[in-house]
N, C-alpha and C positions, 0 to 999 in steps of 0.2 A: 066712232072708231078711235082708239088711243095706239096714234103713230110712236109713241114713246115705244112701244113692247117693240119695235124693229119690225118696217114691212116689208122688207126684201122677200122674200120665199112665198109670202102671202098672197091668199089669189081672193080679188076682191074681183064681185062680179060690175061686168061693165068699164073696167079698169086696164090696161098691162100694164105687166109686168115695169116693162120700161118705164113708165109713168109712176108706179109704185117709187119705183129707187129713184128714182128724180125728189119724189115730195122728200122722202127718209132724206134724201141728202141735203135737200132745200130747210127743212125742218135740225138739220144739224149743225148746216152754215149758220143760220138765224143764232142758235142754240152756243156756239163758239164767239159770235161776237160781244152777247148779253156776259159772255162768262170772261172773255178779256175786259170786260167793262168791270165787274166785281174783284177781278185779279189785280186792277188798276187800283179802285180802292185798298183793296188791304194790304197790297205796296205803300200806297201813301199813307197808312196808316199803322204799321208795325204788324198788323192782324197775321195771326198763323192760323188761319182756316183748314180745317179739318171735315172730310164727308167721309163718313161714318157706315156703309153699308155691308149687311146681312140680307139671311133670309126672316123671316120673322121666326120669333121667341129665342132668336140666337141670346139676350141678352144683353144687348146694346143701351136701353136706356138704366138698367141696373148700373150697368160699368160705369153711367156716364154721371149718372148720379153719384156714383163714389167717388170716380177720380175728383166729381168738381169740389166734391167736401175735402178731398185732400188735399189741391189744389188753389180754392179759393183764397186762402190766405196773400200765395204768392203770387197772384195772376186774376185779373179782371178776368170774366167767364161771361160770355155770353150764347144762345145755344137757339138755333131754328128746327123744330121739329116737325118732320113730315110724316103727315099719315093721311092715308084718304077720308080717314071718318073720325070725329072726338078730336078734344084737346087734352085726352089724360094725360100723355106722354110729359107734353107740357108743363101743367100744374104737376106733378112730380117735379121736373126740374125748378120749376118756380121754387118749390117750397125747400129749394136747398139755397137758397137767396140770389140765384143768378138769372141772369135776365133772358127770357126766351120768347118765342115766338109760334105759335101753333098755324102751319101751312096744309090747310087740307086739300088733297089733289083730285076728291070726287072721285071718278073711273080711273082718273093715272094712276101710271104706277111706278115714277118716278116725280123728284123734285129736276127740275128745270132753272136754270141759270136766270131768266126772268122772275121767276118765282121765287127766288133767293135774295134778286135786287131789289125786287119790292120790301122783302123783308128786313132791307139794309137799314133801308129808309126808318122802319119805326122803330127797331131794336138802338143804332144810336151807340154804334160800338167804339168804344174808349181807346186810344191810341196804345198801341202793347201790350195787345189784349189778347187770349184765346178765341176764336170763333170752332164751335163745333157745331154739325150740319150733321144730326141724324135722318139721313134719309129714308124712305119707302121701304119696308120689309119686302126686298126682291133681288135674287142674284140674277136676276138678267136685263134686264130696261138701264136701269141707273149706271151702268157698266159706258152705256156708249154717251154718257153726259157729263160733260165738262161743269161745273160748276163756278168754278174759276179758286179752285181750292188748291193748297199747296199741295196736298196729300189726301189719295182716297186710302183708308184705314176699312179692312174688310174683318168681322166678326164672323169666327165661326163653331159652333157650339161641339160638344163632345157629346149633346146626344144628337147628331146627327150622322150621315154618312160619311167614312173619311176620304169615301171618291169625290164630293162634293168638289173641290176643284177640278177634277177632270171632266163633271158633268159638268160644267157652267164656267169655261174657261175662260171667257171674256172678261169676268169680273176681278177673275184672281191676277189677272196679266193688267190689268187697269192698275190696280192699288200697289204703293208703295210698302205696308204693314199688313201680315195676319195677327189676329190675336185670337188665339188657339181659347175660347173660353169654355167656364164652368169645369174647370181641371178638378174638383171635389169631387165630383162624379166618377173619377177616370175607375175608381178601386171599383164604382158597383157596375161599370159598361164594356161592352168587350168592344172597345171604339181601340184600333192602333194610331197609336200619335207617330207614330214613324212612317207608315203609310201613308196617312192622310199629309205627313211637309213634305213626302218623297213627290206625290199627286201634285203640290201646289210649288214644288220647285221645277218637274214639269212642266208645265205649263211658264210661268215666270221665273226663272235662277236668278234674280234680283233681290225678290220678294223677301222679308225678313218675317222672321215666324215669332214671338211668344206664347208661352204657354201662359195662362192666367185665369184668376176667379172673382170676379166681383163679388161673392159673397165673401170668402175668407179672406182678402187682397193680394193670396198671390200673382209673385210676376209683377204687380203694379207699380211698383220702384221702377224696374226697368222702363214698363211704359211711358211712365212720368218721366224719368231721363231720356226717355226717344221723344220725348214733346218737347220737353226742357231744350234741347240741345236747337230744334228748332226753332222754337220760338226765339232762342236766343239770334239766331238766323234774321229772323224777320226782324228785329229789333237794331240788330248792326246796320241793319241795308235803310231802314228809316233813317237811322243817326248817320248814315251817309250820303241820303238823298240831303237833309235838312242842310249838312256841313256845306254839302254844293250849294244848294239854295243861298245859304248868308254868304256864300264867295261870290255864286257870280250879282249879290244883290249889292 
């Protein structure tokens, strides 16, 4: 059984109900504590982690591919790739020189804050660094997990539906960024981009929207300036942990 998909509603025989929401919350307390432990890390370490969720073929590892060749110059890149099956995802990102990590979750259908720590460990992430967590092609499981990341960044393609945040609201109310992707497409699809950020400010009026294309690069300045401004974030708050550190040493 993969408790990730949410077993509230679920009727498992021999089980209740009651007992259900007990594991689901037992399995999410666990789940919160594994992810303030990672949160700790990349405090002490300058890291702006970043989890990266879609539904699959939204175009997530394209995008991430590109940003990191635009980006590598100015920013150490490291990158945790989840999928239940294969390491392609992976060797793509390898072969743009940044350093990642292939997480396969077998039946899940989410990455998990434990499965991220483990990943800390061998990836070996350089202080002031990117971390980006492509997680599980799923809008619903990965919604209720903490990973201990600054920002959940949600992908959402133009050929798909633009009620997709009304259908799957939990994910779009989670993440701090849409990135409206594959805007190449918009001239040959009758997809409405104004419906689809009316649906996802619905749901979250927080939520910030770009339009963008990993294959042309539109939008991706902007992106890269909504990372930049971050990271810069995570990088002040190190240099003011360290300043205490030598004061009170």
């Amino acid at each position: 059984m993969d408790y990730g998909a949410g077993l509230a509603g679920v009727h498992v025989p021999g089980m209740s109900q009651e007992r259900i929401v007990q594991i689901e919350r037992d399995i999410l307390s666990k789940n919160r504590s594994y992810a303030e432990e990672n949160r700790g890390y990349f405090g002490r370490k300058g890291v702006l982690a970043l989890n990266f969720v879609s539904s699959p073929g939204s175009g997530k590892t394209s995008l991430l591919v590109r940003a990191i060749n635009d980006l590598k110059d100015k920013h150490a890149i490291a990158v945790i790739e989840g999928d239940q099956q294969t390491s392609n995802d992976a060797e793509r990102i390898r072969a743009t020189g940044a350093k990642a990590i292939q997480v396969n979750t077998g039946k899940g259908c989410h990455l998990d804050a434990h499965m991220v720590g483990h990943a800390l460990e061998t990836l070996d992430i350089a202080d002031n660094s990117l971390l980006f967590v492509e997680n599980v092609g799923n809008l619903v499981c990965p919604a209720a997990f903490d990973l201990g990341e600054a920002h959940k960044v949600v992908l959402l393609s133009t050929t798909e539906g633009e009620d997709k945040p009304a259908k799957y609201p939990d994910m779009f109310a989670a993440a701090d960024l849409m990135l409206l992707n594959k805007s190449d497409l918009l001239p040959h699809l009758d997809f409405d981009v104004g419906a689809c950020i009316a649906h996802a400010l619905r749901v979250n009026p927080n939520l910030q929207t770009l339009i963008v294309s990993a294959k042309t690069g539109e939008g991706l300045a902007a992106f890269y300036a909504w990372v930049e401004a971050r990271s810069n974030l995570a990088r002040s708050d190190l240099a003011r942990r360290k300043a205490e550190a030598r004061k009170a040493g």
